[in-house]
N, C-alpha and C positions, 0 to 999 in steps of 0.2 A: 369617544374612546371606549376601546371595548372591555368589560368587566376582568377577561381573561388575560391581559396585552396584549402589547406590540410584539410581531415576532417577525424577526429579516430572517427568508427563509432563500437557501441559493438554490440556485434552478438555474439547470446545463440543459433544458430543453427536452431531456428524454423526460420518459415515463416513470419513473420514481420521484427524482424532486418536484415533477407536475402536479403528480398525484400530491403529495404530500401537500405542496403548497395549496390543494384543493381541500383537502381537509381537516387542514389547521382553519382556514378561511371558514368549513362548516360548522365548526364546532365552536366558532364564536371568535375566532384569534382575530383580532385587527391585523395583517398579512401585510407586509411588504416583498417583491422579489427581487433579486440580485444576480445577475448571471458576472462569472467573472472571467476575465480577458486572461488567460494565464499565457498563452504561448501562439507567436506567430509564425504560422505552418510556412510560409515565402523566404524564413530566413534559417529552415531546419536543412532543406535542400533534400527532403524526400520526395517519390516517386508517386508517393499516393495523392489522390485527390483530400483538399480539407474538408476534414467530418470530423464528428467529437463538439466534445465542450465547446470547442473557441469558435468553431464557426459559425459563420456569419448565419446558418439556417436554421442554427442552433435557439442564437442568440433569440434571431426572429420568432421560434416555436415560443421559448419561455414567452418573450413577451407578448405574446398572442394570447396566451393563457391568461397573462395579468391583466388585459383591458376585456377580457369577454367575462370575468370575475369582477373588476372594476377596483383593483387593488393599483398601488404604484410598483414599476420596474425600472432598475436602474441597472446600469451596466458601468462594471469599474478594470479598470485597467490594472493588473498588478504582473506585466510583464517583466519588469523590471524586475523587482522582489523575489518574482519565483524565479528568474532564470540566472540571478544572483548567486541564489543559495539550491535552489531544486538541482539547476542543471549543472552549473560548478561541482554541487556535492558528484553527481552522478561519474561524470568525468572525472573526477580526482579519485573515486573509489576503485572505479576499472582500473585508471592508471596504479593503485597501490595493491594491483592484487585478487580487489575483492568483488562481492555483484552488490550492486547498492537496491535499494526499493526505494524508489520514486514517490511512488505514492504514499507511503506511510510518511513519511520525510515532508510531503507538501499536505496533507491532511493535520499534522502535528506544530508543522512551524508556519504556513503558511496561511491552506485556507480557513482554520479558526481565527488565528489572529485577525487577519484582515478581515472577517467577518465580524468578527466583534466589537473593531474599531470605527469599523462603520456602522452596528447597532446602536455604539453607544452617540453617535454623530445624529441620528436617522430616531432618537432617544427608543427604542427598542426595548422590551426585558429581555427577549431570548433570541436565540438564532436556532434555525434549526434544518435537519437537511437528509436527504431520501437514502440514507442509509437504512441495513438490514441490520437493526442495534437494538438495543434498550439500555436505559439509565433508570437508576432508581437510587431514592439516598437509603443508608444504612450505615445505622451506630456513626453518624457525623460523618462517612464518606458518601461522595455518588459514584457508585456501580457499574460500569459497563457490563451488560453479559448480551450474548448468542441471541440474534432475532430467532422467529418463531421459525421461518423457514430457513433450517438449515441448510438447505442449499446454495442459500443465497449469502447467508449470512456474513457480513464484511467486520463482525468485532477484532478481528486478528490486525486491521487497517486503523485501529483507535485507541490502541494504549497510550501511546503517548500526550493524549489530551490531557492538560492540567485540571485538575479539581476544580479548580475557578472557572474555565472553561465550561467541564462538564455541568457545571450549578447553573447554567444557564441556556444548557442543548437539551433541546427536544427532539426525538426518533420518532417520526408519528407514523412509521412503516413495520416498526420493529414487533412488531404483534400480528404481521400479516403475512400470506403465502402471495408469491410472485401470481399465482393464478389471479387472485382475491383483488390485488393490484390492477390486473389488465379488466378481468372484469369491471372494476369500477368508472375505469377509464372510459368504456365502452357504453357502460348505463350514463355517464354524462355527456356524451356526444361527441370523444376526442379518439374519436377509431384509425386517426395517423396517428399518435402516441403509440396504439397498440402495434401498429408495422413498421414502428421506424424499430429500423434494426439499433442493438444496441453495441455499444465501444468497449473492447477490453484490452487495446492494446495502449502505451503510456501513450500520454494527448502528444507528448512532446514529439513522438517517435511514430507516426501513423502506419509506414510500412513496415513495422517490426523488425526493420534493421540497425540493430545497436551498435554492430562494427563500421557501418558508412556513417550513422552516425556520430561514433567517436574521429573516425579521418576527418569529415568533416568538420568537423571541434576542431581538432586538431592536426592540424596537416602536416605536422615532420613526424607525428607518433608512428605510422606506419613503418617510416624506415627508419627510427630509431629503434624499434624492435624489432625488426625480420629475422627470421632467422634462427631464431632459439631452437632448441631442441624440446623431441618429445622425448621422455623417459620413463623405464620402469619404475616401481617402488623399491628397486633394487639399485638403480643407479644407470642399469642399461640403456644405451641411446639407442631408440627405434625409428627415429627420424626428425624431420624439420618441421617448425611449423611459420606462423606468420606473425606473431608476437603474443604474448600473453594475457595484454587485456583482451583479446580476440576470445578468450575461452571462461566458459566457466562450469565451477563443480557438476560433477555429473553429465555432461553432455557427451553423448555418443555421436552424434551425425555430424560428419563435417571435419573430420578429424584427419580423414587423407590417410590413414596409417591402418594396416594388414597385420594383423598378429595370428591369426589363427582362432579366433575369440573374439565375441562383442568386448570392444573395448571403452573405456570410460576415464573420462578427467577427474581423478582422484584429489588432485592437489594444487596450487598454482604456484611458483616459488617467483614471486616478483627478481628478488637480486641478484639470480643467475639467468632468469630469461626461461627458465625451463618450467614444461606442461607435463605433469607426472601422469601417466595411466595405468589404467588395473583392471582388473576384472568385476564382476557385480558384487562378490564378495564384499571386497576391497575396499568398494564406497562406504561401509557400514559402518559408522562409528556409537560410541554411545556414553560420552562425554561431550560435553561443552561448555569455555566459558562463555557467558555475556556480560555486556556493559551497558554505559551511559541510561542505567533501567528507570522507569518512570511506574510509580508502585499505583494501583488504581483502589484493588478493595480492601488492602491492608497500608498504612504508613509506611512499615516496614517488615523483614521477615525474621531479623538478626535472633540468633540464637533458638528459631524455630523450622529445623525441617522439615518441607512441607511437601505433601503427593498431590503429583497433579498430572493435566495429563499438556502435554507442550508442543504445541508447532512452530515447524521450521520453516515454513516459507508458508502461503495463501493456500491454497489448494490442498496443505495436510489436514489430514484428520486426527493426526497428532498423535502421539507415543505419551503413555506412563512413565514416568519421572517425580524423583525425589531432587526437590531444589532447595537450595540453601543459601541465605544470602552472607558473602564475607565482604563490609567494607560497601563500596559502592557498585559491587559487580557480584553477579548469582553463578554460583555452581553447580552445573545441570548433572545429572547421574538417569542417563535412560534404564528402561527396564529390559530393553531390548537396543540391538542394535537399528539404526537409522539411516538411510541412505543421501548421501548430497547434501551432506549440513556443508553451510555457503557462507566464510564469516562475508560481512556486510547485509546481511539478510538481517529478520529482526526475529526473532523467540518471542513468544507468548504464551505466559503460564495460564493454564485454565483448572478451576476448583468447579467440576458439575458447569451450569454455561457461564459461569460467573467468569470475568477478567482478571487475575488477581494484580498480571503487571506484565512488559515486558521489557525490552530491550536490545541492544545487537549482537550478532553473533559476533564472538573475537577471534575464537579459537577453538576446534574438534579435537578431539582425541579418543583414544579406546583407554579405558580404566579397567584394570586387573581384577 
């Protein structure tokens, strides 16, 4: 048994959870690996070939890694589970309006749970996984903050992990640059890691199409919503569209509709069917509320407004904001305005690369 423990590390076969599960193994970790079955590409009805996590060459890479190490790899099935709650949520959020995120939703309820369910089966101390993170405890919490390379860095994907959780996750990437990664991969003799190209689009969804994928869900949603209208922010009808979960904030291409002006999906009004547009202006808001928050490096914030600086979807590099928390929902006040806040997206407050909390968006507004 090794001085340092047991640690069930998950590995989807690419080159970050490889690595990782390579270096926890050097540094003395007694290593188990874990790839997991989330979703079957045969019953999604997309166009594209299966790549990603779940597949089968996937699976095969992680465990290629685990017998040339000499560690155990297990593969566990939680198709069920995630496409219970993952892909249900997904489909209920469009249906009401909003853009859900997939993967903070399956990173938060999904893959630690089941990870940790089976470390404690597998008697494990830690889990741990090829995220661009860090954890550190302070003053009795643990910390999420910003990996080293910011580029990469995926802590916007991890607020919602519970304390408990986090007391027992290890980032063994979270200190490194993507280069420093493939280099390493390269000095131990795994130069397919370095070419296998890598996955950004949802596992569930490989051809990026969310509208065949929702008809597919759901095969009367199409013609239960035809039909609605596009509208100004004035009330104006500019045209017809194809139903409303078809659309979301901010999207310009696709819209069919000639205004004289790049136009933009400003709004989405589920109970009248109508896709509001605007101009770039338009998009800008610089309020919001959010909810259901999950606090990481404070308990709570009540009665202390705090500056920070806050993203709205993955890929922001986030706006300064004074946040306040009322009750079990935060009160965002930008310092500027913001373009395509999305409620169902998730908000994340950040103090310097620290985590402090986040939660989902509900509601945009412009404040006086």
């Amino acid at each position: 048994m090794s001085s340092k423990g047991r640690v069930l590390v998950a590995m989807s076969g690419g080159i970050d959870s490889s690595v990782a599960a390579v270096l926890l193994h050097e540094q003395g970790y007694e290593v188990v690996g874990m790839t997991m079955k989330t979703w079957d590409y045969s019953s999604s009805g997309g166009s594209k070939k299966e790549t990603g996590c779940c597949s089968l060459d996937s699976i095969n890479d992680a465990r290629d890694i685990a017998v040339q190490l000499g560690f155990p790899h297990y593969i566990i099935d939680i198709r069920e589970e995630f496409g219970d709650y993952v892909i249900n949520h997904f489909t209920d959020e469009y249906i009401a309006g909003r853009t859900p995120n997939p993967c903070v939703l399956c990173n938060t309820h999904i893959k630690w749970d089941a990870l940790l369910r089976r470390a404690d089966k597998l008697s494990c101390d830690f889990i741990a996984t090829g995220h661009y993170a860090n954890i550190r405890e302070e003053n009795g919490r643990y910390v999420i903050s910003k990996g080293k390379d910011h580029n990469k860095d995926q802590s916007y994907a991890l607020w919602g992990i519970s304390q408990e959780s986090l007391s027992r996750t290890i980032f063994p990437l979270g200190h490194l640059h993507k280069t420093e990664i493939r280099q390493m991969a390269m000095d131990r003799g795994f130069d397919a890691l370095v070419k296998k190209a890598e996955s950004y689009e949802i596992c569930f969804i490989p051809d990026n199409d969310y509208r065949g994928f929702l008809k597919r869900r759901v095969p009367t949603l199409q013609a239960e919503v035809a039909g609605g209208e596009f509208v100004l922010e004035d009330g104006t009808v500019v045209g017809k569209h194809e139903g409303y979960p078809f659309y979301t904030i901010g999207q310009r291409k696709g819209l069919g509709v000639a205004l004289g002006y790049p136009a933009f999906v400003t709004r989405i009004e589920k109970d009248t069917n109508r896709v509001v547009l605007g101009n770039y202006e338009q998009l800008a808001k610089n309020g919001m509320n959010v909810g259901k928050l999950s606090m990481v490096k404070y308990e709570n914030l009540h009665g202390r407004p705090t500056e920070t600086v806050t993203k709205v979807r993955y890929n922001d590099p986030g706006t300064a904001a004074t946040i306040e928390q009322v009750g079990d929902k935060m009160l965002v006040q930008f310092h500027a305005g913001v373009n395509a806040i999305a409620p169902g997206q998730a908000a994340v407050f950040y103090e310097g690369d620290d985590v402090i909390g986040g939660g989902w968006i509900e509601t945009s507004f412009n404040l006086e």
